[in-house]
N, C-alpha and C positions, 0 to 999 in steps of 0.2 A: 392452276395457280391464278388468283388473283392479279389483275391491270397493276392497281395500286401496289401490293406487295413487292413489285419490280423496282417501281421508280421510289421506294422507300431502301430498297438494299441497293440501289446504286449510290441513293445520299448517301450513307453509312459506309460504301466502300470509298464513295469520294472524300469522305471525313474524315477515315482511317487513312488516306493516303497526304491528304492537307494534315491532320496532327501529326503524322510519318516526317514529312519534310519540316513543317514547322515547328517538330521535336529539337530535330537536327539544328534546325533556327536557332531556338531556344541555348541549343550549348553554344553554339556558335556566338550570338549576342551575348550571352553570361561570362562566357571564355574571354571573348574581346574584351568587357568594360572589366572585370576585374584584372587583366594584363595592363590595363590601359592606366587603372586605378594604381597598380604595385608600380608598375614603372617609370609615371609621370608626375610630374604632380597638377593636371588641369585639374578643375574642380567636377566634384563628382555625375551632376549633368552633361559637359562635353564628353567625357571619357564615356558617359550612356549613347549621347547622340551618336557619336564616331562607331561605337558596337553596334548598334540598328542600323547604321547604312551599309555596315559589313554584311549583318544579317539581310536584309532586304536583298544586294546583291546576290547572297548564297539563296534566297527563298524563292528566286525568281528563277531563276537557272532549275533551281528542282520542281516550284512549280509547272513552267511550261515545260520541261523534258520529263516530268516525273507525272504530277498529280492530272495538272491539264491536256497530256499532251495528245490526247483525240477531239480536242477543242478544235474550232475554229483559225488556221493560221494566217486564215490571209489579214491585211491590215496590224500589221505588228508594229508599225510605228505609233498607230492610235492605241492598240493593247498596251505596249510599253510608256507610255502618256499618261494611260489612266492609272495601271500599276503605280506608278511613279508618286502620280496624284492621290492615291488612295493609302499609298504607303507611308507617305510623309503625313496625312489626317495620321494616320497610326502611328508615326514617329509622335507625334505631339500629346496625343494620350498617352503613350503610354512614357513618354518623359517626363508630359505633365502631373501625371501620378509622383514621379521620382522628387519632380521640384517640390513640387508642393507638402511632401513628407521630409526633404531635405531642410527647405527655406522657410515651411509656413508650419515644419509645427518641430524642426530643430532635431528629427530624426535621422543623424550624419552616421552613425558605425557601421562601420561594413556589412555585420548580420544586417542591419535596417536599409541599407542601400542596397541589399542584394535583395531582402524580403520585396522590399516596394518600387524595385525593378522586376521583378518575377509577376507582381500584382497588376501595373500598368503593363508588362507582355500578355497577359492574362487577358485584362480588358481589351487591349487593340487588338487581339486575336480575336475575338467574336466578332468586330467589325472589320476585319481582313477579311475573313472568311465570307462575308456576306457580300461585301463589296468585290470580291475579287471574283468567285463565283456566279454574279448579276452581272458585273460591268465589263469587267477583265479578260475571264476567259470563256467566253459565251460560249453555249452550244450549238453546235450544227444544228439542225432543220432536220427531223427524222428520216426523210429518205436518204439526203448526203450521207446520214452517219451507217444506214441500211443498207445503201445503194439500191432501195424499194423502186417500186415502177410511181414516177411522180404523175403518172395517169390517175392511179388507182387512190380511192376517198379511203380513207383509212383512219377518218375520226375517232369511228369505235371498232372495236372487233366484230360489229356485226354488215359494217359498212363494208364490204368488200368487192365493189363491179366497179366497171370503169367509169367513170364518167363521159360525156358525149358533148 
């Protein structure tokens, strides 16, 4: 088997496990603001915002126990910082999407709050995933994740003596 064909099906398992949990996201955010929408009356942006902090909440808990959880744990207060940081950039596209089809072009009916709340989860999903996978939940150093001999050079597969 090909080097590369490895680190190509781990992204894909790691992607099926990020869309896994941020499926679950997804109802979860859509759940919230439409309860949020039937039962109150803020206007249709808070009742969004209030649903993506719920979601965020719920994406985090299955990211780190779920998608991330052979990642890196030490420093969890900087993890959960940047999360933090990286989720509210994502709160804001993907509200911003909401407002802006809400306020700037007067598309308020439920079908269109819920289309163009799905479209901004859409968008800040491609940038969760980049940013949370880069910043967030870094990986181990290949031996940590191996338990490899950190003597041994292990650049390529042909490198394999100790070093001196």
């Amino acid at each position: 088997m090909e080097p590369g064909s490895s680190g190509l099906r781990r992204l894909v398992h790691e992607a099926a496990k990020f869309g896994a949990v941020g499926g679950a996201g997804l109802l979860v955010n859509l759940g919230v603001f439409n309860l949020v929408r039937h039962v109150t009356e803020l206007p249709v942006v808070r009742a969004s915002i209030i649903a993506t902090v719920v979601a965020i909440i719920f994406n985090y808990i299955g990211f780190r126990y779920f998608t991330y959880r052979d990642r890196d744990k030490s420093g969890r207060t900087r993890e959960l910082a940047l999360f933090m940081l990286f989720s509210v950039v994502g709160l804001v596209i993907e509200n911003g999407v909401l407002y802006a089809a809400t306020y700037g072009f007067g598309w308020d009916s439920p079908l269109q709050s819920n289309v163009f709340k799905f479209f901004g989860i859409a968008v800040a999903t491609l940038f969760r995933f980049w940013s949370y996978r880069t910043w967030v939940f870094r990986t181990m150093p290949a031996r940590e994740r191996t338990g490899a001999d950190p003597y041994l050079a292990t650049d390529s597969p042909r490198q394999h003596q100790r070093i001196s």
